[in-house]
N, C-alpha and C positions, 0 to 999 in steps of 0.2 A: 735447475730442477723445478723451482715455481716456473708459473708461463707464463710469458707475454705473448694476448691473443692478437693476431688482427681481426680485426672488425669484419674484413672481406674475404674470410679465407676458412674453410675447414681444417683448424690447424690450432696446436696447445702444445705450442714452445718451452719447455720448463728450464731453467737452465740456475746453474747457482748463480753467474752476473749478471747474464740476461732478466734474473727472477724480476719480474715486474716493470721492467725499466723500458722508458718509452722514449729514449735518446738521451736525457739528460744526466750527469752524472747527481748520484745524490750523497750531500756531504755527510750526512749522518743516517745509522740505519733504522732509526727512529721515522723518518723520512719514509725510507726501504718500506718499512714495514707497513706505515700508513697506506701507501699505495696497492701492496697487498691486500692488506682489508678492502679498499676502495675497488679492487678487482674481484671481490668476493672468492677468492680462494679457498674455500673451505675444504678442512680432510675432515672427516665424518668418523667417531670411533667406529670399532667396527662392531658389527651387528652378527644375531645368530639366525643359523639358514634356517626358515620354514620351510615347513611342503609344502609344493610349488602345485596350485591349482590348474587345470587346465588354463593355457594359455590362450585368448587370443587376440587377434589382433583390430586395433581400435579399441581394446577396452583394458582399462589398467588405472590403479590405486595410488602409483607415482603421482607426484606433483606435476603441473604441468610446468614444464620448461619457460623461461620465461627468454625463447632465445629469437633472435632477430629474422623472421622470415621474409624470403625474397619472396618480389611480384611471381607469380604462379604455382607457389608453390602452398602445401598446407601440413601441420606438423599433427602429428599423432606420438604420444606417448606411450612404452607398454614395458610390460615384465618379462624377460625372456630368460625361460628356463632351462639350466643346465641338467646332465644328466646325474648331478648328484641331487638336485630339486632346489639349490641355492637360482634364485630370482636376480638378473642381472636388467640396473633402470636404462632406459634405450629411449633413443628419442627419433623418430622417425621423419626423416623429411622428404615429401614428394611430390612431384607434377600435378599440376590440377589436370593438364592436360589427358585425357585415357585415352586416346587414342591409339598411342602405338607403344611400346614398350623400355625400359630401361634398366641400364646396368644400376648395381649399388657400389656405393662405396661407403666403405665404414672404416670410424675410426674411433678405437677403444682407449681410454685415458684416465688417469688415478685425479686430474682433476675438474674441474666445472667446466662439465657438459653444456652449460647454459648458457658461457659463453662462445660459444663457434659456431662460426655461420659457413655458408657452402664458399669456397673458391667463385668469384663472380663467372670466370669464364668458364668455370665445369657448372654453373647451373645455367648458364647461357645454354649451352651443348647438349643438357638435360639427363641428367643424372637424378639416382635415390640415394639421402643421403643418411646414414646409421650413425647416431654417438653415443657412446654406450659406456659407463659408467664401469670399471673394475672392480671386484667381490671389493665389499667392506667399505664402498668409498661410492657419496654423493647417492644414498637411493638404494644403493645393490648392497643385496645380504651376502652374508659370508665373512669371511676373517681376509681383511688386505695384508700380505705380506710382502714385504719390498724384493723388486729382483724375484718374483719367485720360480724354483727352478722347477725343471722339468721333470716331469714323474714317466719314467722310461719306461714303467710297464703298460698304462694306458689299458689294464686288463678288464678292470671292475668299473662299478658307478662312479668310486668313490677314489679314482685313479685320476683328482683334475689338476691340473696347470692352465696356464695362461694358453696354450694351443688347445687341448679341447675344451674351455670355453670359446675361444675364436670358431672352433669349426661348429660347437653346438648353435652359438651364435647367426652362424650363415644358415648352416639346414634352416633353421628356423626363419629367417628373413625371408631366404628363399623360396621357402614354402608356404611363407603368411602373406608377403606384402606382395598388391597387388599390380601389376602389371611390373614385373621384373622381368628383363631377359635371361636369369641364371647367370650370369654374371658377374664375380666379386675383384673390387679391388680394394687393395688396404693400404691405408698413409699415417702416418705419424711422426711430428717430433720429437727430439731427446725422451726421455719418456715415456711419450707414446708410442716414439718409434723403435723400443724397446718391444711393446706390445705388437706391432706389426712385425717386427721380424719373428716374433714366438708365433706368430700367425705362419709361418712361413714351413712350422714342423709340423710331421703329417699333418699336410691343407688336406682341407675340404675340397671337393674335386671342384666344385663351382668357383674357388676362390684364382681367380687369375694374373691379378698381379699386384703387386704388395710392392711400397717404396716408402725402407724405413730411413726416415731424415734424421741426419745429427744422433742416433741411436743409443742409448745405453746398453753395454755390451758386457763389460767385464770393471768392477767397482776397487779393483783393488791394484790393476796394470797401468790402463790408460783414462778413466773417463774423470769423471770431476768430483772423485772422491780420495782417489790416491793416484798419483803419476810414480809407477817402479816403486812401490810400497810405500811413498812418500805421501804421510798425509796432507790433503789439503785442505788449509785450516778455515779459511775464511769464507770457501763454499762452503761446508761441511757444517760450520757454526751460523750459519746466516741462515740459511735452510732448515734446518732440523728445529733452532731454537725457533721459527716463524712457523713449521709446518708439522712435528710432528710430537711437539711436545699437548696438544691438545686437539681440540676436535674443528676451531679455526686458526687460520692465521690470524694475528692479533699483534698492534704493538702495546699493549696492558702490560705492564709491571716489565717493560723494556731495560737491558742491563747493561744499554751505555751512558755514561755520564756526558752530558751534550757539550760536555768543557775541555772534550780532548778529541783526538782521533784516532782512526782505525789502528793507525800501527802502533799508538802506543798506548790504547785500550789490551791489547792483543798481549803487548809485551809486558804490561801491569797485570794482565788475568795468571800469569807464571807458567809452570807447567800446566800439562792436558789432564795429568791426574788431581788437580787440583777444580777441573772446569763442571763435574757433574755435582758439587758438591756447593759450587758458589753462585751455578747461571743453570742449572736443568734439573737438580733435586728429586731427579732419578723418574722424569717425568719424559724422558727423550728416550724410546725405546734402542732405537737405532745408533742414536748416538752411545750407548751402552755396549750393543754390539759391536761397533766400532773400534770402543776399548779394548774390548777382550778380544780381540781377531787383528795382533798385528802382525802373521805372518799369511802369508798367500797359502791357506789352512782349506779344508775341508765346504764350510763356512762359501768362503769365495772362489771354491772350484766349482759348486755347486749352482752357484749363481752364476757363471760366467757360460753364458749362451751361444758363444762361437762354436764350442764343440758340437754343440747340438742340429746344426745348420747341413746335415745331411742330406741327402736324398730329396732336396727343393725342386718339385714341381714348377709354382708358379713364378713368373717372370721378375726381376728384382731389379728396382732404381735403384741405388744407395746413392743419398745425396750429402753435401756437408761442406762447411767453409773454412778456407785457409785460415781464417782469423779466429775461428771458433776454438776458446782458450776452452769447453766443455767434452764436446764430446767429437772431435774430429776422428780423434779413435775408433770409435764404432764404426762411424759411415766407413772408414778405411776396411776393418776387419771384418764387419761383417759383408762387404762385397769382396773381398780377399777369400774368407771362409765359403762364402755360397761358390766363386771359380773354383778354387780347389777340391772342394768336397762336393758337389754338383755340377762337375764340368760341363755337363749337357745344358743345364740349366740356362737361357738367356738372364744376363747381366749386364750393366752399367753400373758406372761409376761417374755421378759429378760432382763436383768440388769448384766452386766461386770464392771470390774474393770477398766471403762475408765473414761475420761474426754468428754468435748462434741463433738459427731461424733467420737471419735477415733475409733469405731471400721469402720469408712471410710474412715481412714486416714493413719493406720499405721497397725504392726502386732501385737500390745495392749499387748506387753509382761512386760512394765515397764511404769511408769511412775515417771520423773526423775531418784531418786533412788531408788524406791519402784520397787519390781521384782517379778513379778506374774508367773513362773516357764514353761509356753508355749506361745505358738499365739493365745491368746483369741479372738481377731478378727477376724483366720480364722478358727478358732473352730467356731464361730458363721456364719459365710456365708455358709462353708460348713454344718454344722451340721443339722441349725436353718433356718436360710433368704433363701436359695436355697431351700431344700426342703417343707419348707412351701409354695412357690410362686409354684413352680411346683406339688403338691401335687395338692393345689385348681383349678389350670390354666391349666394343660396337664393331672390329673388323675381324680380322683374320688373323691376325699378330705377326711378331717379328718387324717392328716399326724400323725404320731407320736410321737406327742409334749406333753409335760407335761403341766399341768396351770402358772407353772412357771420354769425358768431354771433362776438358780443364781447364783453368783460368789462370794465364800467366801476371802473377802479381807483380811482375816487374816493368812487362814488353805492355800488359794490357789488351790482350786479347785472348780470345778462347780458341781453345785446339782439340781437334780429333786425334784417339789412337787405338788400335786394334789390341793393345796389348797395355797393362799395365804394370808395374814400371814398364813405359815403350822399349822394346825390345834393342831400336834403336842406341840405345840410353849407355854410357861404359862409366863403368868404377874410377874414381882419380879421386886418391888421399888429399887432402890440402893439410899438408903439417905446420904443428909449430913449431918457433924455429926463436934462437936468441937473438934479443936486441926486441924484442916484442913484435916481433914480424911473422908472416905464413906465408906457404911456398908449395907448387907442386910437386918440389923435390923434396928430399930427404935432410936432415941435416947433417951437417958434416962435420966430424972431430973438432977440427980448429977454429968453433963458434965460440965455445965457452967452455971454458977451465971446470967449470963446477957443473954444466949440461942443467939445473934446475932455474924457475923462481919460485917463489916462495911468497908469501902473506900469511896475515895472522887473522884466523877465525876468532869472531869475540859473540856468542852467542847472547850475551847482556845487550849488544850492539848490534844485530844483523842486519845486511843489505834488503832494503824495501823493494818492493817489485814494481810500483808507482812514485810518481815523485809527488803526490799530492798527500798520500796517507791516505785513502779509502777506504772504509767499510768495509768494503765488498770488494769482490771480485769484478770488477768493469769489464765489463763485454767486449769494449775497445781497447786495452791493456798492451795486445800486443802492439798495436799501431800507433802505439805511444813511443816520442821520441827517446831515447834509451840515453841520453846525454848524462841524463838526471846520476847516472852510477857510473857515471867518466873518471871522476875523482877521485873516489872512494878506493882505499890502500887495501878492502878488505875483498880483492880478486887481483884477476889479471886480466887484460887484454894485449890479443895479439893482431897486427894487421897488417893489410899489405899494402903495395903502394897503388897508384894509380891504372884503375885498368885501361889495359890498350882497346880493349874487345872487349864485346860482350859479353860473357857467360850466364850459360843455363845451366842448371841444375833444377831438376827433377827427380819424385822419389823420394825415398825415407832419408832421413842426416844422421849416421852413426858416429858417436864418439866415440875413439877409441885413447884413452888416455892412462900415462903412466905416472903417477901422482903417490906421496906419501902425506900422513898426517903424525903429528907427534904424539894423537890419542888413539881409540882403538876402533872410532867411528866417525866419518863425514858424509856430510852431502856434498854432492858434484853436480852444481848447476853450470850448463854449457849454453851460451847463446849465440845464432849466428845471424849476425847484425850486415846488413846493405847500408854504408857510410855517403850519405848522396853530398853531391858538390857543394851542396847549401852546408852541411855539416850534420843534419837532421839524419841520426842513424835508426833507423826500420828495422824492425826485431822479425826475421824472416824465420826464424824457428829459435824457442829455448825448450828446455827441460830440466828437471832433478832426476837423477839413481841417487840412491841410497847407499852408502858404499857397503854395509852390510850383508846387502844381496845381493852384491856383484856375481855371486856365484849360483845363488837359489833366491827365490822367493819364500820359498819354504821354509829353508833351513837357511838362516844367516849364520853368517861367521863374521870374529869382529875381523880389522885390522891390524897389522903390527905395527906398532907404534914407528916411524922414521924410515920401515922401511920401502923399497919400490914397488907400485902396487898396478896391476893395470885392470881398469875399470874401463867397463864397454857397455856402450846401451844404443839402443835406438831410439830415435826420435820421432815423431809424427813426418807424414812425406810433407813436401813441399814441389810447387811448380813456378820459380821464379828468375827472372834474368837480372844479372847483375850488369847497370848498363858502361857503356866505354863512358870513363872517368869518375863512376863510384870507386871506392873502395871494399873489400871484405875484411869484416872484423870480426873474430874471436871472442869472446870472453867467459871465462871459467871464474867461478866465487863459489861460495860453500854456503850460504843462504840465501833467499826469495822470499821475505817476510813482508807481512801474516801470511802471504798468499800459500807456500809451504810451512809447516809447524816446525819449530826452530828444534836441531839435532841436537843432544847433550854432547856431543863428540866423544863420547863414551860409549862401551860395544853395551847394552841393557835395550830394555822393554820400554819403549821413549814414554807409552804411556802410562807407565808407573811410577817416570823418573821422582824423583824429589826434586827441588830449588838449588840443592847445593849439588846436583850433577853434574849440572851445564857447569862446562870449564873452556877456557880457551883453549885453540891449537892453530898449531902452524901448518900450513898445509904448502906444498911443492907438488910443483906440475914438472914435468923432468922431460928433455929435448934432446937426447945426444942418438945417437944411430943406432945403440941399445935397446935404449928406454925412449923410444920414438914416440910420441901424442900426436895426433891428427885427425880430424875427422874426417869420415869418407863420406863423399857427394855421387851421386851418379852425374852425369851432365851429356846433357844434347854434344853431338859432335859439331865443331867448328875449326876453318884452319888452322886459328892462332887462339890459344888458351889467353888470353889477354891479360895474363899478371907478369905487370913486368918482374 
């Protein structure tokens, strides 16, 4: 959610592990924090709207920007007025050159303006470039409210959201700044690209093509606040206590002890209802909210902007990376939402083998050890992000994009497809099966007398999601070798044996599992691991459901204590080959700590729980032809399924 900027790019990255981080991992978030301040991250309280004096343009009471301008270019600062008279601070960046004219591109963001500079090769190309400060944040009057939703009548002055200031915002550029061709495009990450997609409802006729990266979408299903109602604790606390408990990021009166670590700061802080009382003193607005909204409630129907993605005129990238533990959700749904509910609409979808924003931050050939064989990053600017923007903005549009361009995390190379999931693509279960193995087939009676295994949940003790204990949430997490939770009695894994062939799999990873717990609530984390011949197992997709909400988000129901229970969720898609002589590996466990907030395994309001809630249980994953567990893959067609 904070951002790490590049230096060369019109772009403000926010992200909970991303927040700040410039590759290295940082052992304490004391560190974290420091670095945020040193990035001047500042959220600004918010301020009350004046009337908005005739606006114009070149002359404005904003600070000047103190942002890094390119050779020919010259920056003009101004106030631009929405139709309720709330004053939105804009920072203008243009061609010296007048000679001929240019499209704009703007990008609207809750944090500092001051750092982002234009994309090298879009001011090479010569673009106007707009950054523009959100109500209540850095400059701009009005009240910032996080996620804010859409006001669906748009009848009066005083009818604003996040879309019409986007469209007040273009009229106004449009018609102020000088040599423009009428022409708008919009970009943003997580965050921002939240703000560009809301750009997206009723546009402004000028605004032509909008490509929301890494996007925040929905805070309570997929993005980096809760996974399937499951909160997530270490974004959530890393973030809110650096960004929205005051009016900077600051690490002052910082509340980790520098003589421990993450996971077991996390597991000493006790419950959640214990955490605004000891580390926030009721100075984290959001984080309050948070509390009191743990069912998928009014609250977060509200906020969740896929419904809203009707009737999209202008043309839409959705971009986002396999490895991005933050917001791959979005990039997925909100180009899922615009096909569906816009089918006329021109879309794209791409998806690299990054983590969040990397392809704006580096040349996305590796992450850690994993080595994807080119510069994905600038295969994508060049390829994709340039000529899509210049396509709709300086041509005629309709560039030559595919529905989807994607990056096989396994084979290492990038594919076109006209359809996504590729129409190509068929369903095959991969079950599990007794003796801790997985099989295309079914299992069969005469596996096992008892058809379950079993472990013991010990929530005093939960399974880490890092073998190092981090602070945070690391950007690279998932491309961490998974060895580290091989041992550990407190899951299962299942695998198979050596592949003959290759497979692919593409598309969402659904589990479908038939599991009991002895108490009346678990978490069901599922990960599916790529086992390479080195031994080094590759986290190709995990997730938490909640077992609570197996049925609603809304309305939870607990479980029966022992008895068989089947629990189904979807996963984020995935585009990777499992190559001849990996293995695929399984594994189910009932925690992900700090990274998810430890379950009481008890059916209650986790965020109220007390100390003496949490209780152990025994949980069983059950295999017999009944009570079948498997998760379903789509997969590319090839002769031979390669599991022996």
């Amino acid at each position: 959610m904070c951002p790490t900027i590049r230096t060369d790019a019109m772009r403000s990255f926010d992200s909970s592990p991303d927040r700040a981080r410039t590759g290295q991992r940082l052992r304490h978030a004391g560190n974290t924090l420091a670095l945020w301040a040193s990035m001047a991250l500042l959220v600004p309280t918010s301020s009350t709207a004046a009337a908005a004096p005739r606006a114009t343009f070149a002359k404005s009471s904003a600070p000047a920007a103190q942002l890094q301008i390119p050779a020919g270019y010259q920056l003009t600062p101004v106030r631009i007025p929405m139709r309720d008279g709330v004053r939105l601070n804009t920072f203008v960046l243009a061609p010296t050159d007048t000679t001929r004219t240019y499209p704009i591109l703007l990008q609207r963001t809750p944090y500092n303006p001051k750092r982002m500079r234009p994309i090298a090769a879009f001011s090479k190309a010569g673009y106007i470039f707009a950054f523009q400060s959100v109500r209540g944040r850095y400059g701009s009057e009005g009240t910032f409210v996080h996620m804010r939703p859409e006001d669906a009548r748009h009848g009066s002055a005083s009818d604003v959201d996040e879309s019409t200031d986007t469209s007040d915002t273009i009229a106004w550029l449009t018609k102020n700044v000088p040599h423009n061709n009428g022409r708008v495009g919009m970009l943003g990450i997580s965050y921002g690209g939240f703000y560009a997609a809301a750009g997206l409802i009723d546009a402004n006729p000028a605004l032509k093509a909008v490509s929301p990266q890494a996007p925040q979408a929905d805070w309570f299903i997929g993005d980096d606040t809760h996974h399937n109602g499951a909160f997530l604790l270490v974004s959530n606390f890393n973030w809110l206590w650096a960004c929205d408990r005051s009016s900077t990021c600051t690490s002052q009166d910082f509340p980790y002890p520098r003589s421990t670590d993450g996971y077991h700061f996390f597991l000493a802080a006790g419950p959640l209802s214990l955490f605004d009382a000891e580390f926030f003193h009721r100075q984290s607005p959001e984080w309050e909210i948070m509390m009191r909204h743990g069912t998928y409630d009014r609250l977060w129907r509200r906020r969740d902007i896929l419904p809203r993605l009707r009737n999209v005129i202008p043309a839409v990238l959705s971009v986002g990376g396999w490895y991005d533990a933050n917001n791959l959700y979005g990039a997925l749904h909100v180009f899922e939402a615009v096909r569906h509910q816009s089918p006329d609409t021109p879309a794209t979808l791409v998806i690299g083998p990054w983590t969040h924003g990397q392809w704006a931050s580096g040349t996305g050939e590796s992450i850690d050890h994993l080595q994807f064989g080119s510069a994905t990053s600038a295969y994508f600017l060049e390829h994709i992000e340039l000529p899509f923007f210049e396509s709709y903005l300086k041509g005629a549009g309709r560039p030559d994009l595919p529905v989807a361009e994607v990056f096989d995390t396994g084979a290492n190379h990038w594919r076109s497809f006209n359809s996504w999931p590729p129409s190509a693509s068929a369903m095959k279960k991969l079950y599990l099966r007794a003796h801790n193995s997985v099989s295309f087939e079914p299992p069969a009676a005469r596996e096992s007398s008892e058809g379950y295994d079993q472990y013991v949940s010990d929530p005093a003790h939960p399974a880490p999601f890092l073998p190092n204990d981090d602070f945070d949430m690391a950007p690279d997490y998932m491309a961490r070798d998974q060895r580290f939770a091989a041992d550990r009695s407190d899951g299962l894994s299942y695998e198979s044996g050596i592949l003959t062939a290759d497979i692919t799999i593409i598309g969402p990873v659904s589990p479908h599992l038939v599991v009991s717990t002895s108490g009346t609530d678990s978490d069901w984390v599922v990960k599916l691991i790529d086992v390479h011949p080195s031994g080094y197992q590759e986290l190709v997709r995990g997730d938490v459901m909640r077992g609570k909400f197996r049925h609603s988000f809304s309305h939870p129901v607990p479980m029966r204590p022992n008895q068989p229970t089947r629990v189904n969720f979807t996963m984020d898609d995935v585009y990777h080959t499992f190559k001849k002589g990996d293995r695929i590996l399984v594994r189910v466990q009932s925690s992900w700590f700090p990274l998810v907030d430890r379950n009481p395994q008890k059916f209650e309001d986790i965020y109220t729980a007390e100390a003496a809630d949490f209780q152990r249980a025994t949980e069983r994953v059950f295999h017999t032809p009944r009570n079948a567990s498997y998760v379903e893959l789509r997969m590319l067609p090839r002769d031979e399924h390669g599991l022996p």
